[in-house]
C-alpha positions, 0 to 999 in steps of 0.5 A, spaced: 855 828 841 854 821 839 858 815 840 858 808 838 861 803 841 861 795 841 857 791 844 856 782 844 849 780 845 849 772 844 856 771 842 853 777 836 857 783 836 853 789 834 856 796 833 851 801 837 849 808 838 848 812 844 849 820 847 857 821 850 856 819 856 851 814 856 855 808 855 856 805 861 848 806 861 847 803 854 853 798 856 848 796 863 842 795 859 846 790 853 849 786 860 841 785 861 838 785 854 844 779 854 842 775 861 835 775 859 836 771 852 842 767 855 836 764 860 831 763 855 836 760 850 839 755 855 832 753 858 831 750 851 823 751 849 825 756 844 829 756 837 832 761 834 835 768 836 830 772 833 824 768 837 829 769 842 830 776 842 822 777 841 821 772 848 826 777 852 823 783 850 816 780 851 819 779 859 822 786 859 816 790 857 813 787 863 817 788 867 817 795 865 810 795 865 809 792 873 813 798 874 808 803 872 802 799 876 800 798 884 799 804 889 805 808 892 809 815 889 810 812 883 804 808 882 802 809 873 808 814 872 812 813 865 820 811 867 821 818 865 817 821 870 819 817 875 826 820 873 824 827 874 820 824 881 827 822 883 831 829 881 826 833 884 827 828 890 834 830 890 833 837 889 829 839 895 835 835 899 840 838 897 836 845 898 835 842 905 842 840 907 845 846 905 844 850 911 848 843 914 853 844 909 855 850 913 856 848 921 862 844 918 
C-alpha cells in the first residue's frame, strides 16, 4: 500500500510517496537529503536550490559509490545485495543461537 507524507527540504515542502512502513526510512533519507543542501547553500559558492540539489546529489552519489569500492565482504556489491549480505548474515545467527535460546 503506499502512502504520502510530508516532508521540508530547504524550507520547500514537498508531498512524497513511499510503501507503508518505509516512512521513518524516506523521513531519514529527506533529513540527510536536507543537511547535505543546507551545507553546500551555507558555504555560499553555489546559487540557486536546483544547482543545489544537483551539487548534493552529485556528493551523495559518491558517497554511494565509495561503498561499493575497496576489499572486504561487500567490496563491489550494489546497496541491495549488500542488504541481502547482511540478511543472510542474521539468518545464519539466528539458526546458530536457537539452540541457546532453549538453555533458558
Amino acid at each position: 500500500m503506499t502512502i504520502q507524507i510530508q516532508a521540508t527540504i530547504m524550507g520547500q515542502s514537498y508531498t512524497l510517496a513511499c510503501r507503508e512502513g518505509e516512512q521513518a526510512a524516506l523521513h531519514h533519507a529527506v533529513s540527510y537529503l536536507d543537511q547535505k543542501m543546507r551545507v553546500i547553500r551555507d558555504a555560499g559558492r553555489i546559487k540557486g536550490t536546483d544547482r543545489i540539489a544537483v551539487m548534493a546529489a552529485l556528493g551523495i552519489a559518491a558517497e554511494l559509490l565509495s561503498t561499493q569500492h575497496g576489499e572486504g565482504p561487500f567490496a563491489g556489491l550494489t546497496l541491495a545485495e549488500w542488504k541481502q549480505q547482511i540478511t543472510n548474515i542474521n539468518e545464519v545467527l539466528d539458526q546458530a543461537l536457537a539452540p541457546q535460546e532453549k538453555l533458558f
